[in-house]
N, C-alpha and C positions, 0 to 999 in steps of 0.2 A: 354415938354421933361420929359421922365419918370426917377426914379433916379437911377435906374440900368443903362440908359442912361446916364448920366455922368459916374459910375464907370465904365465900363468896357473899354471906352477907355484910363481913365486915368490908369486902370490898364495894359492895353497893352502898355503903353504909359514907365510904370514904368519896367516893364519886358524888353523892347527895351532898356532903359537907361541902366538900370544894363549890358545890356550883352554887349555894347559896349565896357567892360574895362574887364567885368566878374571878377572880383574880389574880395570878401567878406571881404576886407578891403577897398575898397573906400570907399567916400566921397560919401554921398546923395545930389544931385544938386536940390533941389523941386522948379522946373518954378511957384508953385503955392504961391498966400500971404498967410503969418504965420498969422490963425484964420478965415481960408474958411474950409468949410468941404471938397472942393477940396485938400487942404493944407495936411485934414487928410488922406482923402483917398488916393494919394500918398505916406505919410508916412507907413501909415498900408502896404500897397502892396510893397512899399521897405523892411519891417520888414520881410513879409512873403518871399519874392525874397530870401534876402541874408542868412534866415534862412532852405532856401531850398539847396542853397548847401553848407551850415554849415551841415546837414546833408546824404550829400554827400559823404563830405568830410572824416565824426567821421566813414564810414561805410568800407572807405581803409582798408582791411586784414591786412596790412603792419605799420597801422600808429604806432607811438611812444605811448606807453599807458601814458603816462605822455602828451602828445602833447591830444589825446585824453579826459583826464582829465579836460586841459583848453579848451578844444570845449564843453565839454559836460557844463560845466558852461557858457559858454557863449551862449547855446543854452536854458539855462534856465534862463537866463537874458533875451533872447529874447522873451521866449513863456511870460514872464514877461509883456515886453514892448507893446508886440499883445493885451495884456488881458486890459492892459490901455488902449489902442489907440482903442480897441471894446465900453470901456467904454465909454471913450470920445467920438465916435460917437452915441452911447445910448443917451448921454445926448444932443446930438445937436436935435436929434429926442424926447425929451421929450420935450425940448424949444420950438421945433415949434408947439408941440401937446397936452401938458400937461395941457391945459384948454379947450381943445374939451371936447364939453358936450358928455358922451356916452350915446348910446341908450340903453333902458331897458333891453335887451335879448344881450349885448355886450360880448364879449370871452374874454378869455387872447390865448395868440397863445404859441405854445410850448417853441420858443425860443424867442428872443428881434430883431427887425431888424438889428443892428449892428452885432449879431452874425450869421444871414443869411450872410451877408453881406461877412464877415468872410469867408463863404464858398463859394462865389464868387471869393475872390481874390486866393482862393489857385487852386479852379479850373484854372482860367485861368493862372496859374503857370504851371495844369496839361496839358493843352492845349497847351503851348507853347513849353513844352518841348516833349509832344506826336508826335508834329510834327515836330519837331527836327529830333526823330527815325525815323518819315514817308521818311525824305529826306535824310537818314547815306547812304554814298555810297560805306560805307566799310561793311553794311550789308546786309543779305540773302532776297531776294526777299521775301521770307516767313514771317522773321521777318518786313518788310515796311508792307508787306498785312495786318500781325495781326493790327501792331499802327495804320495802319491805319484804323482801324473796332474800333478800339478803340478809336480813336480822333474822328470817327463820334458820336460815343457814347455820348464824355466828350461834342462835340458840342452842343448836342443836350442835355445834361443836361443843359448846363448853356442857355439855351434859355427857358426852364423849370423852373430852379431857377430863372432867369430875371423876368420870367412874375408873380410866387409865393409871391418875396419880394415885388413887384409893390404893386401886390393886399394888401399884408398885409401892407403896407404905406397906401394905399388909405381906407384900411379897419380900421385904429388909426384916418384918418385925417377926416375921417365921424365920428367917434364914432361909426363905426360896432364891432371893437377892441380896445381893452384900454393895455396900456403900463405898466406892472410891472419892474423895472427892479433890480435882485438881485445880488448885487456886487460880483465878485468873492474873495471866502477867501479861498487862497490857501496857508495852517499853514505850509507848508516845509520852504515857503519863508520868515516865519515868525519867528526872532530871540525870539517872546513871546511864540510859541505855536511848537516848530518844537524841540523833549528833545533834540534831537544832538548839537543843534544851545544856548537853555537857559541851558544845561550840566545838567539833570539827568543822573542821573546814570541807564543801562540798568538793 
């Protein structure tokens, strides 16, 4: 089993769960044990679920700009938690690889598998909801035809990105690729580095 094989049903698995309450205040139920990478990949794909319609939500005409306010912080607690939980699966993939001898003529790849990864779960966020539109029975035949040219699209990328991140796993676990991975330092979040947050003066 390849390891986009595992995620993508737990990510279908996490997108089903959410919508049976649809609520971006529930409780996360994770069927999986706390310290599997299954454990994580759940968590990640709940983060990215409930921060999908957090910004849903902040994009209401109508909402209270004070109500607004507290989404928009909370949706930057969440891009927060995404950039940990990428991390975190970073390092489950440095553990298993991190003393593969690499070959002489060995690459770095543009990004880390984790943040492939990353772009698997939102996909199948886009997927889920593409075909949501596919099946509105309160919408124009027109509107179903386009999502649905478009969810064959978003199909047919994530069987594209499936088979991409495979290779770059199997391309770190031979030594054809070697693993850098650079932490994100994102200084807004950072009470030392963010002038608003340590009070310079503008």
């Amino acid at each position: 089993m390849t390891f986009t094989q595992i995620c993508n049903p737990i990510f279908e698995q996490v997108i089903n769960d959410y919508h049976l309450i649809d609520n971006v205040d529930q409780d996360i139920n994770n069927p999986y044990e706390r310290g599997t990478i299954e454990y994580d990949l759940y968590v990640k794909n709940w983060i990215d679920t409930v921060q999908w319609h957090l910004e849903d939500i902040i994009r209401d005409p109508h909402i209270d700009p004070s109500d607004a306010l507290v989404l928009k912080r909370r949706i930057d607690k969440s891009n927060q938690d995404r950039t940990d939980l990428v991390e975190r699966i970073d390092s489950y993939f440095l553990s298993l690889y991190g003393t593969v001898p690499t070959q002489p003529d060995a690459t770095i790849n543009t990004e880390s598998p984790a943040w492939a990864i990353d772009r698997l779960s939102i996909l199948a966020l886009k997927i889920y909801h593409m075909k949501e539109q596919v099946e509105r029975d309160d919408a124009t035949d027109e509107h179903r035809q386009l999502c649905e040219q478009k969810l064959n699209i978003l199909l047919e990328q994530q069987k594209d990105l499936s088979q991409a991140i495979d290779q770059l796993i199997d391309d770190i676990a031979n030594g054809r690729k070697y693993m850098k991975v650079y932490r994100q330092m994102k200084m807004y979040n950072d009470p030392s580095t963010n002038p608003v947050l340590y009070g310079k003066k503008a």
